[in-house]
N, CA, C and O atoms as a GROMACS GRO file, in nm:
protein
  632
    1UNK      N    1   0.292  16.731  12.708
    1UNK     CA    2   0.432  16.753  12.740
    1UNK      C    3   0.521  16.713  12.623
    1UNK      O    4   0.619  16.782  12.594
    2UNK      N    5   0.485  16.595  12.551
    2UNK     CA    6   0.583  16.580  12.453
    2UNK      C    7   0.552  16.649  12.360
    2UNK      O    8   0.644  16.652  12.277
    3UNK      N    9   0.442  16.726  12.323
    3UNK     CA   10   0.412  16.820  12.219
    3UNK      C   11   0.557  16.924  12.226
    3UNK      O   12   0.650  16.934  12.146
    4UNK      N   13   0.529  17.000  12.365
    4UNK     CA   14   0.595  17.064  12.420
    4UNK      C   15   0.739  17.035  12.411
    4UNK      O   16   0.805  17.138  12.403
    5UNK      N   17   0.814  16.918  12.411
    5UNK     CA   18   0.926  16.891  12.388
    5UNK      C   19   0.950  16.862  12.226
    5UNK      O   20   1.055  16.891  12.170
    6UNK      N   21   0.863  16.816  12.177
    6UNK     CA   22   0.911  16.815  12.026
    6UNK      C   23   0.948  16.928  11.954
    6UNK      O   24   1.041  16.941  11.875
    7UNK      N   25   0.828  17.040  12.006
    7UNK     CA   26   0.808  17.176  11.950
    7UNK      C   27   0.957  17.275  11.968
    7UNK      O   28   1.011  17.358  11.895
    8UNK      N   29   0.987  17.228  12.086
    8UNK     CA   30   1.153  17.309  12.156
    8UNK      C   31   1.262  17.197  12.070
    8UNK      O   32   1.374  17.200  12.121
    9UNK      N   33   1.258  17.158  12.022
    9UNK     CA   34   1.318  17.055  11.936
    9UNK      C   35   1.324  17.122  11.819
    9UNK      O   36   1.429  17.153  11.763
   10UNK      N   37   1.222  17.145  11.782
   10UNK     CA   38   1.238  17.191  11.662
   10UNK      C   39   1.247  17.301  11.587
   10UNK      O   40   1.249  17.317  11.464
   11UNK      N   41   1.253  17.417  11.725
   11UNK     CA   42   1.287  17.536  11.733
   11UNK      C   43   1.423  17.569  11.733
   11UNK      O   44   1.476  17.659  11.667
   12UNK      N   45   1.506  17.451  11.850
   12UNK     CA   46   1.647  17.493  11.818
   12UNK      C   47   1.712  17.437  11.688
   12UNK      O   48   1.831  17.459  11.663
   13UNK      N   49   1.629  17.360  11.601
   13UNK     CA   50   1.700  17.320  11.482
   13UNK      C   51   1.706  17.436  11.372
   13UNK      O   52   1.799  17.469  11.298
   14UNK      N   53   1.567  17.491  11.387
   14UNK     CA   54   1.508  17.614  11.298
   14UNK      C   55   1.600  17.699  11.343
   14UNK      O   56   1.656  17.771  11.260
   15UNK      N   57   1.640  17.711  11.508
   15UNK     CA   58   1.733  17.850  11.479
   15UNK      C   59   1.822  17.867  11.459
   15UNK      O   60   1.878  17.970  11.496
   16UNK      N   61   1.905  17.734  11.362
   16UNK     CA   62   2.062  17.718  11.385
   16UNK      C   63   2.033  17.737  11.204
   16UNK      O   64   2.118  17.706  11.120
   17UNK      N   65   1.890  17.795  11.170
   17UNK     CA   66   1.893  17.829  10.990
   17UNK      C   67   1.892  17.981  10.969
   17UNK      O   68   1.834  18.039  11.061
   18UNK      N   69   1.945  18.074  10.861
   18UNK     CA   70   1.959  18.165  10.874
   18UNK      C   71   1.852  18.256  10.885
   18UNK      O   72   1.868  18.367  10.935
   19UNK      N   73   1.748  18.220  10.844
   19UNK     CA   74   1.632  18.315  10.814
   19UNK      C   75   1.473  18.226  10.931
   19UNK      O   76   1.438  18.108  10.937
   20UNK      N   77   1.448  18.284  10.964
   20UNK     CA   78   1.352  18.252  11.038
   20UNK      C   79   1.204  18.323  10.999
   20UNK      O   80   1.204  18.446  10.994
   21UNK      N   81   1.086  18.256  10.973
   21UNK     CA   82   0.934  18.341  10.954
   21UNK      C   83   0.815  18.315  11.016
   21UNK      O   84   0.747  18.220  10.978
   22UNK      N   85   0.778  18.384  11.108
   22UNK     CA   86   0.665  18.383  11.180
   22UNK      C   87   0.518  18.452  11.113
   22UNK      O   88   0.501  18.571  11.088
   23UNK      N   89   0.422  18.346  11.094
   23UNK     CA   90   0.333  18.378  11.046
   23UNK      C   91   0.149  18.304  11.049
   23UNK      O   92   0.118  18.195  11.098
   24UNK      N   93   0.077  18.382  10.997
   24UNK     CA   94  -0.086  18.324  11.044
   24UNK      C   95  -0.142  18.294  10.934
   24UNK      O   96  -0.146  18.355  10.827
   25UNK      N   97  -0.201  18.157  10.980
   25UNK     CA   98  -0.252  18.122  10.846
   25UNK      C   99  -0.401  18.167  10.889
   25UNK      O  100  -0.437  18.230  10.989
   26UNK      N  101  -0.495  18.104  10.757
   26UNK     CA  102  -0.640  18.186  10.755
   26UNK      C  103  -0.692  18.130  10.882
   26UNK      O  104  -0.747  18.209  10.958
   27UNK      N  105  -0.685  18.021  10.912
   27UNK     CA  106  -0.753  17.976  11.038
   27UNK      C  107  -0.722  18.025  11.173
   27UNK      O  108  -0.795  17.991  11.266
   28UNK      N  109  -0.597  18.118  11.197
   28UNK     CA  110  -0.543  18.209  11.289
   28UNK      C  111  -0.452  18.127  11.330
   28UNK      O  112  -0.401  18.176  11.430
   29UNK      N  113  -0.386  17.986  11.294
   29UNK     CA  114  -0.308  17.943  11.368
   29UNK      C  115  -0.114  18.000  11.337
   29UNK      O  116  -0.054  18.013  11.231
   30UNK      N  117  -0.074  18.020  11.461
   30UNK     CA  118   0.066  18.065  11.419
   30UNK      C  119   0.174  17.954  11.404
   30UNK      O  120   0.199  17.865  11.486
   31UNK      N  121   0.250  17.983  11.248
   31UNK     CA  122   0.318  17.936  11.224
   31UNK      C  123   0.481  17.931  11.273
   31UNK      O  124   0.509  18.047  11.304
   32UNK      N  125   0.541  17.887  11.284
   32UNK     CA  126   0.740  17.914  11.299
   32UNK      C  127   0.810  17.849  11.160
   32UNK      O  128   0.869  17.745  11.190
   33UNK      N  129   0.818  17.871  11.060
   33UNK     CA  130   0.913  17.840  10.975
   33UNK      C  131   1.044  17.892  10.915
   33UNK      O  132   1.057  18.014  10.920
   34UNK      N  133   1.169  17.803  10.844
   34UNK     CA  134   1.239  17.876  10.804
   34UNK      C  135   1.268  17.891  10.644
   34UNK      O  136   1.371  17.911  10.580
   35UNK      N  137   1.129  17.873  10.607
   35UNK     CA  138   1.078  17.853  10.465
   35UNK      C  139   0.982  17.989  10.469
   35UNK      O  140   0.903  18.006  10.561
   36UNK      N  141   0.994  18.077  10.368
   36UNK     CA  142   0.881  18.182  10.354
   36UNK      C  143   0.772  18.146  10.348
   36UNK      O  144   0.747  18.062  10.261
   37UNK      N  145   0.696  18.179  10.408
   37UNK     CA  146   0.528  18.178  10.422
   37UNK      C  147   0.469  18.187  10.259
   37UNK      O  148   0.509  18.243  10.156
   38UNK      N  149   0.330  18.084  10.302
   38UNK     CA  150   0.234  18.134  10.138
   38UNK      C  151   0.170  18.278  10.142
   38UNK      O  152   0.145  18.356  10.234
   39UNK      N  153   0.152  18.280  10.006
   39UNK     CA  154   0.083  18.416   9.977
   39UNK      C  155  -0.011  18.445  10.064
   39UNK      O  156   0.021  18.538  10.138
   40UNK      N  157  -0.123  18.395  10.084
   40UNK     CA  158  -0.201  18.463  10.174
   40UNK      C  159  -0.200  18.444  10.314
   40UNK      O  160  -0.306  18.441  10.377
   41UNK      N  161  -0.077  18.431  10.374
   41UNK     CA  162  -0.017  18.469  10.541
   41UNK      C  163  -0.024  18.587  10.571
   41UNK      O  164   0.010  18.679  10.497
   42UNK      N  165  -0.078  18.600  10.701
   42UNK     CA  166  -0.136  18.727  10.751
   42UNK      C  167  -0.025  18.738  10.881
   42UNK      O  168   0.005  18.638  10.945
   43UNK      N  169   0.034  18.878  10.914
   43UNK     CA  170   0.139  18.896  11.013
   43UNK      C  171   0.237  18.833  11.003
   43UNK      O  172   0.286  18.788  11.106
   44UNK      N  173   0.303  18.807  10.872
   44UNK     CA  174   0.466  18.743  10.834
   44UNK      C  175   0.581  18.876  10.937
   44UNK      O  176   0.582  18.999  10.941
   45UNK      N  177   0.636  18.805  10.983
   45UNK     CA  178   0.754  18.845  11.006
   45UNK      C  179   0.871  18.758  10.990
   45UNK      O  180   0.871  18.635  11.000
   46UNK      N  181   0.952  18.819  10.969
   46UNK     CA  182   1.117  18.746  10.895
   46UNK      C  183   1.215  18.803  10.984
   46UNK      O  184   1.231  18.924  11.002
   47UNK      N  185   1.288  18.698  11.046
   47UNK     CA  186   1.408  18.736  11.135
   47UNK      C  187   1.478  18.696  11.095
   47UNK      O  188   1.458  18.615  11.005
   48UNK      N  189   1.657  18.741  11.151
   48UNK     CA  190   1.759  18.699  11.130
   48UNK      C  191   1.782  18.600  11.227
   48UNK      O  192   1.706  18.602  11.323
   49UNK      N  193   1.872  18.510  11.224
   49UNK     CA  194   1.884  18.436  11.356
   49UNK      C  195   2.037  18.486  11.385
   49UNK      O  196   2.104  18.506  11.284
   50UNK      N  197   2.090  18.504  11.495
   50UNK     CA  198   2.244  18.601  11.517
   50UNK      C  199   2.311  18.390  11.530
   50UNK      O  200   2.268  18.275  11.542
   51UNK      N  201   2.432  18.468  11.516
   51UNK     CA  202   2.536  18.336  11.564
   51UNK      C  203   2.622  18.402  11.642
   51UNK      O  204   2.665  18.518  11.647
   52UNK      N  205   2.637  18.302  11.703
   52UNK     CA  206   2.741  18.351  11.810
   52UNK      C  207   2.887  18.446  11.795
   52UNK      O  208   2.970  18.409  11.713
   53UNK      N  209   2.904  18.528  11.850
   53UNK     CA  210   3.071  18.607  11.774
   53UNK      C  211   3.156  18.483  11.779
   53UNK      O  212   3.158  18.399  11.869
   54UNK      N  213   3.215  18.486  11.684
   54UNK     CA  214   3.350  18.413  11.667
   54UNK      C  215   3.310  18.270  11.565
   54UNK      O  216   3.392  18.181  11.543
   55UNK      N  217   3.199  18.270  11.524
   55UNK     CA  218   3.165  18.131  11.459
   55UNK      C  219   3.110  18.188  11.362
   55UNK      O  220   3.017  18.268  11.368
   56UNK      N  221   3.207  18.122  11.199
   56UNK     CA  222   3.191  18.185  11.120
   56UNK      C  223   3.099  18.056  11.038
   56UNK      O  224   3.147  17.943  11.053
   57UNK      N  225   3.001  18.064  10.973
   57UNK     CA  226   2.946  18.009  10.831
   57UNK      C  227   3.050  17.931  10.767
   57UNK      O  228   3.161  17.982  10.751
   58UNK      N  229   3.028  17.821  10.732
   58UNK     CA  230   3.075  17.702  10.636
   58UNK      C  231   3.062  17.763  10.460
   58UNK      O  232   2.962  17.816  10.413
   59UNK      N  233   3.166  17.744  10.402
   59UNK     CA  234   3.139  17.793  10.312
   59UNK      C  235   2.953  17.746  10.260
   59UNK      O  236   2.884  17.842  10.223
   60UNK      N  237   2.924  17.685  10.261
   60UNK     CA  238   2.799  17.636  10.190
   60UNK      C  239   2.669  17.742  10.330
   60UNK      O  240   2.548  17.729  10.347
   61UNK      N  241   2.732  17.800  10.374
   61UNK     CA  242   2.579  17.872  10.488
   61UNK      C  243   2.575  17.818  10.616
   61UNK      O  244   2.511  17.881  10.700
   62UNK      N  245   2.620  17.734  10.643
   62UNK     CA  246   2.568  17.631  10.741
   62UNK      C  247   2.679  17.571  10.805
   62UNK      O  248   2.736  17.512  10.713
   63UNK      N  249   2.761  17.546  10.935
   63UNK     CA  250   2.828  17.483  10.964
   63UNK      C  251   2.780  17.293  10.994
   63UNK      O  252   2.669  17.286  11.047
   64UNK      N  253   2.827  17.193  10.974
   64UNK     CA  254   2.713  17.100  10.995
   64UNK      C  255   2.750  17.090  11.172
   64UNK      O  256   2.828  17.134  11.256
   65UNK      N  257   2.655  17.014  11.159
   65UNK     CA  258   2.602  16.986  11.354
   65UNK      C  259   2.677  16.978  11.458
   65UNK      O  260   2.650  17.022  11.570
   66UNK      N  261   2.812  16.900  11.412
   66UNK     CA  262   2.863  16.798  11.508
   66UNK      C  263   3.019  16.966  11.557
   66UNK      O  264   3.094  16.988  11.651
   67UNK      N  265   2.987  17.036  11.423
   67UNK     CA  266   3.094  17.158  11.458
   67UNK      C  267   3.018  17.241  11.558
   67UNK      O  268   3.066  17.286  11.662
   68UNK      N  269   2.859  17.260  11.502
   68UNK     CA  270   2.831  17.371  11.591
   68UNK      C  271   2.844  17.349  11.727
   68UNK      O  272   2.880  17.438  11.804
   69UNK      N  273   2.818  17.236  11.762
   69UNK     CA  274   2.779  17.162  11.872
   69UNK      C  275   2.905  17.162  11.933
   69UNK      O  276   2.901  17.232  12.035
   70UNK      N  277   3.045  17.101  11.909
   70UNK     CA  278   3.172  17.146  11.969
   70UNK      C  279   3.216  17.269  11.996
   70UNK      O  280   3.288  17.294  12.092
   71UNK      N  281   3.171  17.366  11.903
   71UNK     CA  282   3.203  17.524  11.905
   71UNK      C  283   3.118  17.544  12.052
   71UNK      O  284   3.166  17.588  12.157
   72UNK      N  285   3.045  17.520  12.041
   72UNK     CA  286   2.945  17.571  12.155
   72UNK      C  287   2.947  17.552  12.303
   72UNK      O  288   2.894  17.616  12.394
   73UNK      N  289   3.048  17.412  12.301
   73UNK     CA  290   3.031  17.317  12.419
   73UNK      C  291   3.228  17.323  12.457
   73UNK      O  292   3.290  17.281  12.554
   74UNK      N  293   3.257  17.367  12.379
   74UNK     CA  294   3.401  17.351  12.358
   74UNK      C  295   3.509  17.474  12.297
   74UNK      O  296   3.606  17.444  12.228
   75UNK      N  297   3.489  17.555  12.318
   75UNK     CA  298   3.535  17.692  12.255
   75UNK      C  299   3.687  17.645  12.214
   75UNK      O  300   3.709  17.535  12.265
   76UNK      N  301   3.757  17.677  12.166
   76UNK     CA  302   3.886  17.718  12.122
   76UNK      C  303   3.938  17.850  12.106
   76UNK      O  304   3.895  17.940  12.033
   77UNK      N  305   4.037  17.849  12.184
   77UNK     CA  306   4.147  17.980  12.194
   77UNK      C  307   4.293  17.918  12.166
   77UNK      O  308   4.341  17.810  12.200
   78UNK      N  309   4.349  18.030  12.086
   78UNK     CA  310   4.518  17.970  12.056
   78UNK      C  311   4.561  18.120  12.129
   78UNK      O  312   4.522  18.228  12.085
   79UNK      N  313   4.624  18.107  12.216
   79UNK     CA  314   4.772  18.208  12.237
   79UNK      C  315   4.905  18.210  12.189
   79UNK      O  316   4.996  18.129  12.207
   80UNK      N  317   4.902  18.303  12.133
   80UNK     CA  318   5.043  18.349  12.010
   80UNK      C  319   5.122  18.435  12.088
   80UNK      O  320   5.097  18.475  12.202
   81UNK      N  321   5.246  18.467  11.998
   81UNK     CA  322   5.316  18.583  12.038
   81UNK      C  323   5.369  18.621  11.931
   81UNK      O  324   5.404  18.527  11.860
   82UNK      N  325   5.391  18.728  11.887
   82UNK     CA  326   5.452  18.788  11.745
   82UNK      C  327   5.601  18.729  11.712
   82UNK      O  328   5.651  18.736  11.600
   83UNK      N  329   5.682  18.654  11.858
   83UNK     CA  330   5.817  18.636  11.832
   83UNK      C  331   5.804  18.486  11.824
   83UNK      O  332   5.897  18.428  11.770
   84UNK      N  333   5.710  18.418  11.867
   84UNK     CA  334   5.674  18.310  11.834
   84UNK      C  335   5.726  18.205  11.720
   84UNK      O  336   5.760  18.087  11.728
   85UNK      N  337   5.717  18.292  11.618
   85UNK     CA  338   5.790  18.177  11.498
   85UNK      C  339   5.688  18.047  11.435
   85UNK      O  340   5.565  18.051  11.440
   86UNK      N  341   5.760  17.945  11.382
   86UNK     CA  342   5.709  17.846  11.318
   86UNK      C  343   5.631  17.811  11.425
   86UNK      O  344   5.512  17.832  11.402
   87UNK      N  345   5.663  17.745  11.581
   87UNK     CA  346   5.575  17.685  11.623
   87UNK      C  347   5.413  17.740  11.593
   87UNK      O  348   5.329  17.683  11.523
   88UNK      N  349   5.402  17.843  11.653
   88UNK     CA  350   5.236  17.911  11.667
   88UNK      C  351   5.196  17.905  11.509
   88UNK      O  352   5.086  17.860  11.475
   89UNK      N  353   5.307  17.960  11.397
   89UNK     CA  354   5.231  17.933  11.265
   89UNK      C  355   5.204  17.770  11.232
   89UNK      O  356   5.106  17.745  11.162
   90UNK      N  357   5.269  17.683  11.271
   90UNK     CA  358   5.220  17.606  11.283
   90UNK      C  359   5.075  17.504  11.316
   90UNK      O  360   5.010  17.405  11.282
   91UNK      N  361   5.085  17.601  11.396
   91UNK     CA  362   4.962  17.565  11.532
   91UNK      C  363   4.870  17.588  11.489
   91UNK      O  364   4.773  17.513  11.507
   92UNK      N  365   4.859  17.732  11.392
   92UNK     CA  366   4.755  17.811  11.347
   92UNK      C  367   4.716  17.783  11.210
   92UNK      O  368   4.612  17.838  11.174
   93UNK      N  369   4.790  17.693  11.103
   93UNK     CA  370   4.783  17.614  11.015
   93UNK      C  371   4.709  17.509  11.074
   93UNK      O  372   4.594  17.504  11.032
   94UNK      N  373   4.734  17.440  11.141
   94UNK     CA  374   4.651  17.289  11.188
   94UNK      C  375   4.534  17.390  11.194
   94UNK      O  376   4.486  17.430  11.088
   95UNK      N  377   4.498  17.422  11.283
   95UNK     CA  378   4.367  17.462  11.307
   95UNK      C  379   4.280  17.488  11.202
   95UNK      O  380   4.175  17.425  11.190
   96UNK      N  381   4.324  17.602  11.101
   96UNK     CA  382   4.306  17.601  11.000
   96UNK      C  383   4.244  17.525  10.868
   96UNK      O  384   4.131  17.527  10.821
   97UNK      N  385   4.380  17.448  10.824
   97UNK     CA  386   4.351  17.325  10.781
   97UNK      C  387   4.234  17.267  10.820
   97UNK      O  388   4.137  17.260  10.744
   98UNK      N  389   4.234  17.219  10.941
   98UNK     CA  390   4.175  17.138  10.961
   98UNK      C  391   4.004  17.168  10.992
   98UNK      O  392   3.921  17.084  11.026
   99UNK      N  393   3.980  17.326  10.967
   99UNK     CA  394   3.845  17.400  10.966
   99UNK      C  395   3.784  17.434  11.120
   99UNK      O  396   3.664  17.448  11.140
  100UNK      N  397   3.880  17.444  11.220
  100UNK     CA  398   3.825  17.481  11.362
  100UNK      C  399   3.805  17.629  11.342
  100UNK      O  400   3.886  17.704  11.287
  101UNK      N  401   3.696  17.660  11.388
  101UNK     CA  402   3.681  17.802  11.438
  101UNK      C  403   3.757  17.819  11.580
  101UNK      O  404   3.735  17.760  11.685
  102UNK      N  405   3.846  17.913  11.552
  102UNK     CA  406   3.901  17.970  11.685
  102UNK      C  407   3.934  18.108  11.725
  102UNK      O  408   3.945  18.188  11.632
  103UNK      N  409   3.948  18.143  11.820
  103UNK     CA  410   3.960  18.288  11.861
  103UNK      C  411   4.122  18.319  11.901
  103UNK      O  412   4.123  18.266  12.012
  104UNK      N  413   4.262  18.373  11.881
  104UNK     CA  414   4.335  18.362  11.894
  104UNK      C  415   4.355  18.513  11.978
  104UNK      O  416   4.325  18.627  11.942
  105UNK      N  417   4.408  18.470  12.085
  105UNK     CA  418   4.503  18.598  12.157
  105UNK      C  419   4.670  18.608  12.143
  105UNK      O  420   4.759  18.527  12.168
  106UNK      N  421   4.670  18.751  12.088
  106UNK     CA  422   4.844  18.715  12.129
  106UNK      C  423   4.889  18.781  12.233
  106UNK      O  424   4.836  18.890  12.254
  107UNK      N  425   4.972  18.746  12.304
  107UNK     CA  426   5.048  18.766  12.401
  107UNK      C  427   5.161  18.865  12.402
  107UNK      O  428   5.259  18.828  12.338
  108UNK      N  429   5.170  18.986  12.464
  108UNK     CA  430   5.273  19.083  12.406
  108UNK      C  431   5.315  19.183  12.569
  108UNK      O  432   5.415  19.254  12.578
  109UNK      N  433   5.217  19.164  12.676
  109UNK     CA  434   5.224  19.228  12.806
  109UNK      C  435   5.304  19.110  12.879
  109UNK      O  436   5.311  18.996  12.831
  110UNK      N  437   5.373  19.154  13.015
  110UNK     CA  438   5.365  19.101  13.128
  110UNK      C  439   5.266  19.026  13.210
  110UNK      O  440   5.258  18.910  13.251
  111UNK      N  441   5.193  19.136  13.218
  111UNK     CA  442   5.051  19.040  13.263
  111UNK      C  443   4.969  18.893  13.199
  111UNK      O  444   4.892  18.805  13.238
  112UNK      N  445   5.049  18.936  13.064
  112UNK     CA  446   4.956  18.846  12.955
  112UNK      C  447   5.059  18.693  12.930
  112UNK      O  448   5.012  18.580  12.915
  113UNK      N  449   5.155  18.716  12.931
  113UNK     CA  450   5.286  18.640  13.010
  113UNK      C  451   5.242  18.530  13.121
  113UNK      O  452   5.232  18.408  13.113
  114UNK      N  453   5.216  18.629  13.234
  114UNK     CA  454   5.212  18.548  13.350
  114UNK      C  455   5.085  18.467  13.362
  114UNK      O  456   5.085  18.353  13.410
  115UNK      N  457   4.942  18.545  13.302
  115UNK     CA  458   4.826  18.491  13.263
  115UNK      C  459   4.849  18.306  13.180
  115UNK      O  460   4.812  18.198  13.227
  116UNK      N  461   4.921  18.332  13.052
  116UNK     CA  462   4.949  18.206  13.018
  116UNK      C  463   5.039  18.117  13.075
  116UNK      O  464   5.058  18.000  13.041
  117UNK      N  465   5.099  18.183  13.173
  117UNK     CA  466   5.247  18.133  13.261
  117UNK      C  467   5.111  17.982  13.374
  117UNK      O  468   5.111  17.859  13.388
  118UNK      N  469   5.014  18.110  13.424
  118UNK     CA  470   4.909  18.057  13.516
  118UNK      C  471   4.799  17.932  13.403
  118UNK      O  472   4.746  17.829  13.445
  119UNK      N  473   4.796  17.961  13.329
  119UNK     CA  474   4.743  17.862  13.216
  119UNK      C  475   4.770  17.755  13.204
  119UNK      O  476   4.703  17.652  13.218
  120UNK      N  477   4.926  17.779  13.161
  120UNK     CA  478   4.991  17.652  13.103
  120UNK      C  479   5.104  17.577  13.207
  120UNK      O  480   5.142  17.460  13.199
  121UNK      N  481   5.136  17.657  13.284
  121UNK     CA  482   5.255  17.559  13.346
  121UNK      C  483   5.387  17.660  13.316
  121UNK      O  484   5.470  17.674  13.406
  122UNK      N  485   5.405  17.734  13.176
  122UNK     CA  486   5.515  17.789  13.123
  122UNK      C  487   5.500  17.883  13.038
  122UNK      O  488   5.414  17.864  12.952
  123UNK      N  489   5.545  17.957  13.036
  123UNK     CA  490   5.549  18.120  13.007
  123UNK      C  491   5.638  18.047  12.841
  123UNK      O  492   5.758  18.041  12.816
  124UNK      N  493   5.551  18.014  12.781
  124UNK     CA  494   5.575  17.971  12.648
  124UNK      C  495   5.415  17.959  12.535
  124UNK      O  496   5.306  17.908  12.563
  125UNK      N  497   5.449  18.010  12.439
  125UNK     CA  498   5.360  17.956  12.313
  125UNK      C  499   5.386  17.866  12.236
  125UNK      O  500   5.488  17.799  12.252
  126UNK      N  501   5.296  17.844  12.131
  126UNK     CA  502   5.178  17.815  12.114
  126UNK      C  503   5.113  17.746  12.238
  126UNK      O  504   5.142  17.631  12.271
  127UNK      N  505   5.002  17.841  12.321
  127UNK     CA  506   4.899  17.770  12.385
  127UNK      C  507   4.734  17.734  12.343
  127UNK      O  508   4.642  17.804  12.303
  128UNK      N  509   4.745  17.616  12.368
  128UNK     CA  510   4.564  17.610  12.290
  128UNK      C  511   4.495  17.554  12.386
  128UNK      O  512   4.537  17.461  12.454
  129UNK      N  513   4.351  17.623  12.402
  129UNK     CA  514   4.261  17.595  12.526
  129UNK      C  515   4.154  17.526  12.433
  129UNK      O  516   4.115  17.575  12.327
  130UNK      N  517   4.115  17.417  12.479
  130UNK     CA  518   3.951  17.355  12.397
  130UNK      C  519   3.835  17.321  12.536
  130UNK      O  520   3.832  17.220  12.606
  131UNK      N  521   3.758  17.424  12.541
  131UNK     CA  522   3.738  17.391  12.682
  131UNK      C  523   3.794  17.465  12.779
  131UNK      O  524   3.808  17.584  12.808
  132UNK      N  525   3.831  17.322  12.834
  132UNK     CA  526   3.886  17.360  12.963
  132UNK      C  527   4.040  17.274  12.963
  132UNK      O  528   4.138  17.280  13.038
  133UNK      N  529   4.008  17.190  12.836
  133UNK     CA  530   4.171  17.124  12.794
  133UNK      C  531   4.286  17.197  12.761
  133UNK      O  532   4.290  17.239  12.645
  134UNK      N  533   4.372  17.219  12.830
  134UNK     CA  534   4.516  17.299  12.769
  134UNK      C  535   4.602  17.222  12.728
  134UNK      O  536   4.595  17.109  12.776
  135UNK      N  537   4.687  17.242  12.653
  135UNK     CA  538   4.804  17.205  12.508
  135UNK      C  539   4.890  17.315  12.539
  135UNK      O  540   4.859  17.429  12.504
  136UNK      N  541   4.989  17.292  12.598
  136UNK     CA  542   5.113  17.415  12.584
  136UNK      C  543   5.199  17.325  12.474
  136UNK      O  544   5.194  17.202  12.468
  137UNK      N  545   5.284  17.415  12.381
  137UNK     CA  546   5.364  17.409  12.267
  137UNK      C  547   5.240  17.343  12.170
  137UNK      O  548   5.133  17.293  12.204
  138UNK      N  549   5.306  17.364  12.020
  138UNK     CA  550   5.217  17.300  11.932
  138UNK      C  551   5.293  17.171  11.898
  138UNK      O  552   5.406  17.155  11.850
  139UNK      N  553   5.162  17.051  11.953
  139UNK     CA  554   5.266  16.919  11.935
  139UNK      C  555   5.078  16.813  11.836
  139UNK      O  556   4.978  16.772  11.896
  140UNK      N  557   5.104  16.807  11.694
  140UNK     CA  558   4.999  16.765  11.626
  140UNK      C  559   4.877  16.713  11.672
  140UNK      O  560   4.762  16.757  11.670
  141UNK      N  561   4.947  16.575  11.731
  141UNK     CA  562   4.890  16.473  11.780
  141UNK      C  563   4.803  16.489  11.897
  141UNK      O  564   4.695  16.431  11.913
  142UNK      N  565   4.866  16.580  11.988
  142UNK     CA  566   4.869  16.604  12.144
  142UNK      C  567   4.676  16.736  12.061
  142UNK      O  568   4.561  16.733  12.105
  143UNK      N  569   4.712  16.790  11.988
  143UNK     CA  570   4.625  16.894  11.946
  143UNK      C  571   4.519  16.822  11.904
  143UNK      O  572   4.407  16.836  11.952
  144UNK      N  573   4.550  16.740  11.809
  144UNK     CA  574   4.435  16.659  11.747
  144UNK      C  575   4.375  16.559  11.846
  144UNK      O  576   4.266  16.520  11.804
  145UNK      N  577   4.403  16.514  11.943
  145UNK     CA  578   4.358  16.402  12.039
  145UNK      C  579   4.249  16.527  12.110
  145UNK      O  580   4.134  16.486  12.097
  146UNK      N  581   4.250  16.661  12.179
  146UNK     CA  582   4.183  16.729  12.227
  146UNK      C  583   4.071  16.767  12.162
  146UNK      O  584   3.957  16.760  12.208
  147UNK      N  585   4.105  16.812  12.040
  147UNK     CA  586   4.008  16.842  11.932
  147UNK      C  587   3.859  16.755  11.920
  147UNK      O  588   3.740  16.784  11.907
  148UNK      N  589   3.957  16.611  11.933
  148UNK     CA  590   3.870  16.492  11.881
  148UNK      C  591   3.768  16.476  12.012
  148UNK      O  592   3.645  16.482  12.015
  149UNK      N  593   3.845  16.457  12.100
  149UNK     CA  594   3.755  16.439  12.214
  149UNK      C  595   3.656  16.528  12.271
  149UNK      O  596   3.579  16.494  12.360
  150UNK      N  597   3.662  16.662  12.209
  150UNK     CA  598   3.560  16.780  12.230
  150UNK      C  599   3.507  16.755  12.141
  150UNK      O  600   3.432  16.851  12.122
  151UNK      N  601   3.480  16.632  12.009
  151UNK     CA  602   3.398  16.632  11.888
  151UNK      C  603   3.402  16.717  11.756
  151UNK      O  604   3.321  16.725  11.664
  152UNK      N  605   3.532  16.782  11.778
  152UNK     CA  606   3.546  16.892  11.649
  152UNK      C  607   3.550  16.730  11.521
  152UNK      O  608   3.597  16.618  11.538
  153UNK      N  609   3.486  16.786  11.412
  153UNK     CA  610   3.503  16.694  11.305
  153UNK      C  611   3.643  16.704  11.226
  153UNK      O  612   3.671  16.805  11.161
  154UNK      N  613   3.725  16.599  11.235
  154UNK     CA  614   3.843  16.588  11.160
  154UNK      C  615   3.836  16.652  10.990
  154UNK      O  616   3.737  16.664  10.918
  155UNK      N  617   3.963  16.680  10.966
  155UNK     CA  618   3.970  16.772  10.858
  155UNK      C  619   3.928  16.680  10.748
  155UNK      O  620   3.965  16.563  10.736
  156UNK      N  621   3.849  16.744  10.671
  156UNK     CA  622   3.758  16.676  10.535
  156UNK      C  623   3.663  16.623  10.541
  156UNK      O  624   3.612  16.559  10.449
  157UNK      N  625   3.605  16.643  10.689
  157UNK     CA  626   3.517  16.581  10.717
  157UNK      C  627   3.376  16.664  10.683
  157UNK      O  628   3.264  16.622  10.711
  158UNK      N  629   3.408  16.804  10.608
  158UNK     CA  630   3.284  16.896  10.664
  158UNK      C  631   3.189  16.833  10.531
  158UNK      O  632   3.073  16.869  10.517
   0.00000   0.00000   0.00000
C-alpha cells in the first residue's frame, strides 16, 4: 500500500513537469519519467502534460508549488466594466504585479449587472472572487488579506 501511495505521489509531481516519458527497460520493467529515456529503451513514448486553461507558465516553465496549488484550490476571477475607470485598473494592476493568474469578466449586460448585483451585495466593480471569497470595490489590503489566506505567494516571492 505504501508502494502504492508513494508511486501516486510521485506521479502527481511528474505531472505538474512539462514533458512526460513512458518507457521499457531491457528487463521489461516500465518506466514513468520526466527525463528522456536511455538509448536502448524499448516503447518510449513522450507526452505533453496539458495545464489547466487559464494558468499560464512562470516565466522560468514552471509555476512554483505553493501558486499551483492556490490556482487550483482557489481560482480567481476579477469583474470589470469598460466604464469602470481607475478602480478595476487598479485592481487589475495588483493582481498583476503581484503575479496572480486570473480570469477576468467584464460586465456590460443587465443580466451580468444583476449576476454581480447577486455576487456582491452591489451592482458595482471592481469585483474579485478567490474561491468562494468575494471583495466588492478594489480596496488593497481587503484584496491582499484574501489572496493570502487562499496561499497565493506574495509579490516577489516567485
Amino acid at each position: 500500500m505504501r508502494v502504492l501511495i508513494a508511486f501516486m505521489l510521485l506521479a502527481c509531481a511528474v505531472a505538474a513537469e512539462a514533458q512526460l516519458y513512458r518507457w521499457t527497460d531491457s528487463g521489461g520493467t516500465v518506466h514513468y519519467t520526466d527525463t528522456p529515456p536511455p538509448v536502448g529503451a524499448k516503447n518510449v513514448e513522450k507526452k505533453e502534460s496539458a495545464r489547466p486553461a487559464g494558468q499560464a507558465a512562470a516565466a522560468d516553465g514552471q509555476q512554483p508549488y505553493a501558486l499551483q496549488l492556490a490556482v487550483k484550490n482557489f481560482p480567481v476571477t476579477i469583474y470589470t466594466a469598460s466604464d469602470c475607470g481607475n478602480p478595476c485598473k487598479k485592481g487589475l494592476e495588483y493582481l498583476t504585479k503581484r503575479g496572480i493568474p486570473f480570469a477576468e469578466k467584464t460586465v456590460n449586460t443587465q443580466a451580468e449587472i444583476d449576476a454581480v448585483t447577486k455576487l456582491s451585495g452591489a451592482p458595482k466593480v471592481p469585483v474579485l472572487v478567490v474561491g468562494i471569497v468575494v471583495k466588492s470595490e478594489f480596496e488593497e489590503q481587503a484584496w491582499g488579506e484574501a489572496l493570502d489566506t487562499a496561499g497565493y505567494p506574495k509579490a516577489g516571492s516567485r
